[in-house]
ROBA-511276 format. One record per residue (C-alpha): y, x negated, z negated. Coordinates in steps of 0.5 Angstrom, whole numbers, plus 2048, in hexadecimal, padded with zeros to 3 digits. Example, Ala and Ser with C-alpha at 12.3 -4.5 7.8 and 13.67 -1.06 7.14 Angstrom:
2
+-----+-----+-----+
:  yy :  xx :  zz :
+-----+-----+-----+
: 7F7 : 7E7 : 7F0 :
: 7FE : 7E5 : 7F2 :
+-----+-----+-----+
// end
This chain:
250
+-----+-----+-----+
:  yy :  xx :  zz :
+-----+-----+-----+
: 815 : 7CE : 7C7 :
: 810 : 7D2 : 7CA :
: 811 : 7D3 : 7D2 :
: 812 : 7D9 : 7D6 :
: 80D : 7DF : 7D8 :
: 80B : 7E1 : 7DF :
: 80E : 7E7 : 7DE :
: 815 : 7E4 : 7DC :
: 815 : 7DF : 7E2 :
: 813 : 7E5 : 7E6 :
: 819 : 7E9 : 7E3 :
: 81E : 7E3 : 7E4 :
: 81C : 7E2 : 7EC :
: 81A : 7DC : 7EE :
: 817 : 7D9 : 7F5 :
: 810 : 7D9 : 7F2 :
: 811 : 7E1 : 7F1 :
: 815 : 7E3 : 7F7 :
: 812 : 7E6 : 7FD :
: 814 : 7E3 : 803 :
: 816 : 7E8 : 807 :
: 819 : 7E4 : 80C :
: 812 : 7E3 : 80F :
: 811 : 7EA : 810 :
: 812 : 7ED : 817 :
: 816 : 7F3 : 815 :
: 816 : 7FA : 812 :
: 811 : 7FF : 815 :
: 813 : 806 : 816 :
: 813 : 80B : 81C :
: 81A : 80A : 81F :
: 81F : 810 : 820 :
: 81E : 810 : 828 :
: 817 : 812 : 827 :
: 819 : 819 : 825 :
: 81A : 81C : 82B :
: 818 : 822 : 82D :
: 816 : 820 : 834 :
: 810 : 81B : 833 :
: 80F : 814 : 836 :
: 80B : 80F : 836 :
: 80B : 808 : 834 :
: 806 : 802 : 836 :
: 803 : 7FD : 831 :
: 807 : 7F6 : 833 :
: 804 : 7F1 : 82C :
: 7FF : 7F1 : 826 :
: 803 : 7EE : 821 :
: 800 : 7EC : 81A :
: 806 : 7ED : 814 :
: 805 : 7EA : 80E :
: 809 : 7EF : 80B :
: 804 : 7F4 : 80B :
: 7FB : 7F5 : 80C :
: 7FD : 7F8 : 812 :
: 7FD : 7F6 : 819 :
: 803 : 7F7 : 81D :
: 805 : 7F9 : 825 :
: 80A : 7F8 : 829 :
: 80B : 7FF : 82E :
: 810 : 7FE : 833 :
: 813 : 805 : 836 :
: 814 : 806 : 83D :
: 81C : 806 : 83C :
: 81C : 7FF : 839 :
: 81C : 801 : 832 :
: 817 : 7FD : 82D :
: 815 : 7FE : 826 :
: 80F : 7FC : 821 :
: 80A : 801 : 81F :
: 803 : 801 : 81A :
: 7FC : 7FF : 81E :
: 7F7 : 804 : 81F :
: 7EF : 801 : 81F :
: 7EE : 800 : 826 :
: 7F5 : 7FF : 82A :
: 7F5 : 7FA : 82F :
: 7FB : 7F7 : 833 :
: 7FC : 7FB : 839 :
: 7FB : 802 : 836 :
: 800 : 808 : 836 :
: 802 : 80C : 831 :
: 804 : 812 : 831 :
: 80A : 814 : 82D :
: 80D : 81B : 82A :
: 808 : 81F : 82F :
: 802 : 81E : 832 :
: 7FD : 822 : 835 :
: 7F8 : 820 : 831 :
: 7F8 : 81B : 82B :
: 7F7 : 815 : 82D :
: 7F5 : 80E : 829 :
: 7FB : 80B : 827 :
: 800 : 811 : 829 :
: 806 : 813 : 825 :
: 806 : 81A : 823 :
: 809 : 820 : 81F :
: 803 : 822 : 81A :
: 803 : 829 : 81E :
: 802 : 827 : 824 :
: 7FC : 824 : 821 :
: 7F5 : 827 : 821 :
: 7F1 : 829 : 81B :
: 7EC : 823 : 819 :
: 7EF : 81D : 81C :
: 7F0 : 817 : 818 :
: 7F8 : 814 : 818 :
: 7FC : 80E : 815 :
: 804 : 80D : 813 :
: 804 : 814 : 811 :
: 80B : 816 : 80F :
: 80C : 81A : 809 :
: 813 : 81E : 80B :
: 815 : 81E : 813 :
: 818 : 818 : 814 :
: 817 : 814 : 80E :
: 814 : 80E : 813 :
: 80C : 80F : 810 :
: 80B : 80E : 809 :
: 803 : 810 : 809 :
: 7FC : 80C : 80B :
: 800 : 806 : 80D :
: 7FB : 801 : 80A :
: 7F6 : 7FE : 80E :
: 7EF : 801 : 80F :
: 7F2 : 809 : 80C :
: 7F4 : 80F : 80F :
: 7F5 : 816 : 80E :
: 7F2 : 81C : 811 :
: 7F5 : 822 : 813 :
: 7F1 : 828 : 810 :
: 7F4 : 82F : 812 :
: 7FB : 831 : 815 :
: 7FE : 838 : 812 :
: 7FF : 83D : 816 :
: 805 : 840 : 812 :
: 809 : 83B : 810 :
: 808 : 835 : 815 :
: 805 : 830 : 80F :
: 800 : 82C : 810 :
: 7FA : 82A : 80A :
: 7F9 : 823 : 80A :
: 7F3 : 81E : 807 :
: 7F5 : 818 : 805 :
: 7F0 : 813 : 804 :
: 7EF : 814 : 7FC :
: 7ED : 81B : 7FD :
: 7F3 : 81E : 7FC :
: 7F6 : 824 : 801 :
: 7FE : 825 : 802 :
: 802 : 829 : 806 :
: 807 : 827 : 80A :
: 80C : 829 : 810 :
: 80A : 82A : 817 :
: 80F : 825 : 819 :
: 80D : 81F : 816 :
: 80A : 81A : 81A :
: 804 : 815 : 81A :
: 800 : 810 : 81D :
: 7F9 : 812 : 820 :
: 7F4 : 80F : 81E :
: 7F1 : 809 : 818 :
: 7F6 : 804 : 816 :
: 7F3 : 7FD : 818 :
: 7F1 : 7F8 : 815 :
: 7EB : 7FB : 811 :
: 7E6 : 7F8 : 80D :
: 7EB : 7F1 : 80C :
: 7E9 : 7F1 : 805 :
: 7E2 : 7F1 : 807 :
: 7E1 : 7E9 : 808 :
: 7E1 : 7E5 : 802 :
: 7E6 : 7E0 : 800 :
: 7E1 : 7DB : 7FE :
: 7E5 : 7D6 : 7FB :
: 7ED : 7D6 : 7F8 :
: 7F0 : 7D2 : 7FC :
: 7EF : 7D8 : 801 :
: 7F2 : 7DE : 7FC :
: 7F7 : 7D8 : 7FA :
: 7F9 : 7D9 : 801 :
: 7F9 : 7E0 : 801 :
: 7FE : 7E1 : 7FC :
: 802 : 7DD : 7FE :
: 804 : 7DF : 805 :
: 805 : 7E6 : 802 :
: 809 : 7E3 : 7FC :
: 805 : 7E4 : 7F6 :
: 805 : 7E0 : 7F0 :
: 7FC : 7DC : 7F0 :
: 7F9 : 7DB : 7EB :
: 7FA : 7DF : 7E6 :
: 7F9 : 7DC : 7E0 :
: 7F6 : 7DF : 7D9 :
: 7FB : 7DF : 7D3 :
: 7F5 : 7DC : 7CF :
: 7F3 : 7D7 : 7D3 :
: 7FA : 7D5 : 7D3 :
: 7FD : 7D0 : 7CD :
: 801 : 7D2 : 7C7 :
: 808 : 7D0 : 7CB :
: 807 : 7D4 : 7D1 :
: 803 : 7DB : 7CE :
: 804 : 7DE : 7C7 :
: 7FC : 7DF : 7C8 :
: 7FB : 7D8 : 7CA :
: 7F8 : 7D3 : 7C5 :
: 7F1 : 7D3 : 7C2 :
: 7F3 : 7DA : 7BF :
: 7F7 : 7DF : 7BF :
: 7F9 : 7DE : 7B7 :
: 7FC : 7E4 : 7B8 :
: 7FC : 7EC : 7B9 :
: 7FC : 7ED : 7C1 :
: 800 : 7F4 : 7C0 :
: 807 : 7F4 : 7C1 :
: 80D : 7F8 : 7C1 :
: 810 : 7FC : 7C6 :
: 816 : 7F9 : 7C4 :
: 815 : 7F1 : 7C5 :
: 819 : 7EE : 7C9 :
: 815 : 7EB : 7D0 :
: 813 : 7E5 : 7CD :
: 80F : 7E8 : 7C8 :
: 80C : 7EE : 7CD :
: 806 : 7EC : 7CD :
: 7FF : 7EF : 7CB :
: 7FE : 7F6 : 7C8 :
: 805 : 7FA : 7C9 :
: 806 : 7FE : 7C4 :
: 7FE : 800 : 7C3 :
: 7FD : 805 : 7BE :
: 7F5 : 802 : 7BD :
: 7F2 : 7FC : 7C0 :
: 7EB : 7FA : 7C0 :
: 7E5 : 7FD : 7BF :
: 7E5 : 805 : 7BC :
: 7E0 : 804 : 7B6 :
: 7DE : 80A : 7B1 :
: 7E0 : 810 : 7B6 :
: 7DA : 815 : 7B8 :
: 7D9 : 816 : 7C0 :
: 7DB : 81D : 7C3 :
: 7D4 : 81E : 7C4 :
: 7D1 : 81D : 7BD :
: 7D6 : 821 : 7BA :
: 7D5 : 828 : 7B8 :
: 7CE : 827 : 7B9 :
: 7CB : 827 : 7B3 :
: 7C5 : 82C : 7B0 :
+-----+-----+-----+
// end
């Protein structure tokens, strides 16, 4: 009797493929306090680095006593003041609405709806940029970092700035105990095994061979799910003109 593929244990749950999510620190979003129309300004406390996510994470107390989490921006240091919800000019790491903030200036943790707690360039090392503020309506274009240009409410905030942790994919690994590592701290199933490489009772591509056509059918049941799924050609395409050669005759 076969055993069961990856794709079935992962369905089925178990502590080899369930995030340990109580390691993580805590859901990051901008709390409902920060909305207010009066501005104020909160102090960097702690830098804290959370497994959850790329980014790092601040501590920022206000003056009232009131703490919350935010994303990190390229160059925060402890000690620094943020102004939230208004400012006079924007500042590195302050939390502000959209219209409040100047044509060209790079931002983070954008919210794609008001109060939405941010959903955009949260990644470390991304950032949107603010392009233009339109007069009638209010809206305010935005360029993401794959080029492409939204437009969103003047009263969704963001965070000036770059999100931190930039170039952390730039140092190599080196060996796979350090990538072992890695995945495990975030939850990830390492190494992923190829099916051919696999014996005949672990994979239905395992063995010497296939022995078999790898097309299957949309209708197989999981343990059979493997391969080209409901392929209407496989291989190489032979006997078929190119585009270009067609129509070119004398």
């Amino acid at each position: 009797m076969g055993k069961p593929l990856i794709n079935q244990r992962r369905g089925k749950g178990s502590s080899t493929f369930r995030r340990p999510d109580h390691r993580f620190l805590a859901p990051i979003f901008y709390p409902h306090f920060i909305y207010s129309p009066a501005g104020i300004v909160g102090q960097v406390t702690a830098i804290l680095d959370d497994i959850a996510r790329s980014t790092p994470v601040v501590e920022v107390a206000l003056e009232d006593g009131r703490r919350f989490l935010s994303l990190a921006c390229e160059g925060i240091a402890i000690g620094d003041k943020l102004p939230i919800g208004k400012a006079e000019r924007p500042a590195l790491g302050a939390i502000l609405p959209l219209g409040a903030i100047p044509d060209g200036t790079p931002v983070f943790d954008v919210e794609f709806s008001p109060r939405d707690g941010g959903k955009i360039a949260r990644t470390s090392g991304t950032s949107a940029l603010v392009i233009a503020h339109e007069e009638e309506t209010g809206a305010v274009m935005m360029q993401l970092s794959s080029k492409k240009t939204v437009s969103l409410s003047p009263n969704c905030f963001a965070t000036v700035g770059v999100a931190a942790g930039g170039g952390r994919l730039e140092k190599p690994l080196l060996k796979a105990g350090n990538a072992s590592k890695a995945a495990r701290a975030r939850g990830r199933y390492y190494p992923i095994v190829r099916g051919t490489a696999m014996s005949a009772y672990d994979h239905p591509h395992g063995g010497r061979s296939f022995g078999k056509s790898t097309t299957i059918a949309r209708t197989s049941p999981p343990g059979q799910k493997v391969g080209l799924l409901a392929a209407r050609t496989s291989g190489r395409r032979k006997g078929r003109k190119s585009q270009g050669s067609e129509g070119t005759g004398g």
